[in-house]
C-alpha positions as CSV (number, residue, x, y, z in Angstrom):
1,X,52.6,-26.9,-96.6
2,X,52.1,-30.3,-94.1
3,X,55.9,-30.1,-93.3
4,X,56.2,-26.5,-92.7
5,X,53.6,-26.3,-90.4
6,X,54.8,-29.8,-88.9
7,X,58.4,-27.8,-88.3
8,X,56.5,-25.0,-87.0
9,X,54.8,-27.1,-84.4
10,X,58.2,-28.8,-83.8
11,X,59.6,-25.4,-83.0
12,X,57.2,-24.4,-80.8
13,X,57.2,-27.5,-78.6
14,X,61.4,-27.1,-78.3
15,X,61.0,-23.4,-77.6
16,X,58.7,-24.2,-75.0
17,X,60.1,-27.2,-73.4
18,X,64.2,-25.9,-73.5
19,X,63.7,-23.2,-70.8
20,X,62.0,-25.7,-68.9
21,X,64.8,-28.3,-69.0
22,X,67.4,-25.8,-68.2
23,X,65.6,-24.8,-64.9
24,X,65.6,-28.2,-64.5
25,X,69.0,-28.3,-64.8
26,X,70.0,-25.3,-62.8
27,X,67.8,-27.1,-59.8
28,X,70.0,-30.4,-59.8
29,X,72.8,-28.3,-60.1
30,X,72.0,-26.0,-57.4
31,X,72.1,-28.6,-54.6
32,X,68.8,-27.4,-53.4
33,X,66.1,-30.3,-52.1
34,X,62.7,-29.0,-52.7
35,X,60.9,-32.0,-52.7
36,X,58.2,-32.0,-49.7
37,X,59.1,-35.6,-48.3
38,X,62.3,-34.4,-47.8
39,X,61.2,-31.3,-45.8
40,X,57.6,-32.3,-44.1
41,X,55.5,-29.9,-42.8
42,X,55.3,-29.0,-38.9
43,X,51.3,-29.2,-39.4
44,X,49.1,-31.7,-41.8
45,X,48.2,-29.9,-45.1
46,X,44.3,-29.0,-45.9
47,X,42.7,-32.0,-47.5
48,X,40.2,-31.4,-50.1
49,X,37.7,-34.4,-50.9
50,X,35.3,-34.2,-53.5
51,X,32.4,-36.9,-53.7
52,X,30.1,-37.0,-56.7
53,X,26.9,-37.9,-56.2
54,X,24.1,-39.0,-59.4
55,X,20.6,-39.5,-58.2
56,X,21.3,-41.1,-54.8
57,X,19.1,-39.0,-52.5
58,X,18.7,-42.3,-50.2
59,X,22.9,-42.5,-49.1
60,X,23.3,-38.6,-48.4
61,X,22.5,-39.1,-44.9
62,X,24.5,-42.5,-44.5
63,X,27.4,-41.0,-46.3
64,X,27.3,-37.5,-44.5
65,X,27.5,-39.9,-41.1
66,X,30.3,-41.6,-42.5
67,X,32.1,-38.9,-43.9
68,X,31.9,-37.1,-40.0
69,X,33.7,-40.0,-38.9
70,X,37.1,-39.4,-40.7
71,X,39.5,-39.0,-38.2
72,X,41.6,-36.1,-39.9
73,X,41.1,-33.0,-38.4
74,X,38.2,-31.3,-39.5
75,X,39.6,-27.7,-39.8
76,X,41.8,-29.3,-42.0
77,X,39.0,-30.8,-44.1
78,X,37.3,-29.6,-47.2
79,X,34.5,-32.0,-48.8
80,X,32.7,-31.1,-51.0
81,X,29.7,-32.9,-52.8
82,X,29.3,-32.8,-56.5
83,X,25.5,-33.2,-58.0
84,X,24.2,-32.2,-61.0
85,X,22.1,-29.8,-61.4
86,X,19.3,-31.8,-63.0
87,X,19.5,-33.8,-60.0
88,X,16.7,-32.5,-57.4
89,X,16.4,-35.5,-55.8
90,X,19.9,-35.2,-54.2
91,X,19.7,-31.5,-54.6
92,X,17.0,-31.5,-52.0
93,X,17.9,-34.3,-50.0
94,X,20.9,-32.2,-49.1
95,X,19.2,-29.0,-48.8
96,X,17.1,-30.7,-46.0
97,X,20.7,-32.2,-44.5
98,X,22.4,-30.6,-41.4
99,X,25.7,-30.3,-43.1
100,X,28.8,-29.8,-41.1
101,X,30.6,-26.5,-42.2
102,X,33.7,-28.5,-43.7
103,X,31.2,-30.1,-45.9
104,X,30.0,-27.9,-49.2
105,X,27.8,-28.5,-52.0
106,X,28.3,-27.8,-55.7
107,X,25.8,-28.1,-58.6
108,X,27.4,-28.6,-61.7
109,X,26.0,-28.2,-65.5
């Protein structure tokens, strides 16, 4: 029973990975450069940060200062601070924090 459901796994992960390799394939072949070094953008991509934060109510400030002095642009910016939800010290800290609108918060379980 062990090796027919060992094939049966092995058949599924070749049926699965095949069409992948020949798309694979057919790209190389093709001639077609789709990596994005090759072919940079005309404008900088959005950035997304995210910063967890545990029970450290006393650094949102500081680190809310320091994240407004990044130099990329800030329509181009999405950070976003992670704190549990059991954590109402930080929770409130940043409830009480002029945030700017590039920077979010998320409670988590």
């Amino acid at each position: 029973m062990f090796i027919a459901a060992s094939l049966g796994a092995n058949a599924l992960t070749i049926a699965a990975t095949v069409p992948k390799a020949l798309a694979l394939i057919a790209g190389l072949k093709s001639g077609t450069n789709n990596h994005p070094a090759a072919n940079p953008p005309d404008f900088p991509p959005t950035v997304s940060v995210m910063v967890p934060l545990h029970k450290e109510p006393e650094i949102s400030q500081t680190l809310i200062k320091r994240l407004s002095r990044l130099t990329y642009p800030k329509a181009l910016l999405d950070v976003v601070l992670v704190i549990e939800e059991n954590d109402l010290q930080t929770l409130s800290a940043l409830a009480h924090a002029k945030l700017p609108n590039w920077i979010s918060v998320v409670s988590v379980p």
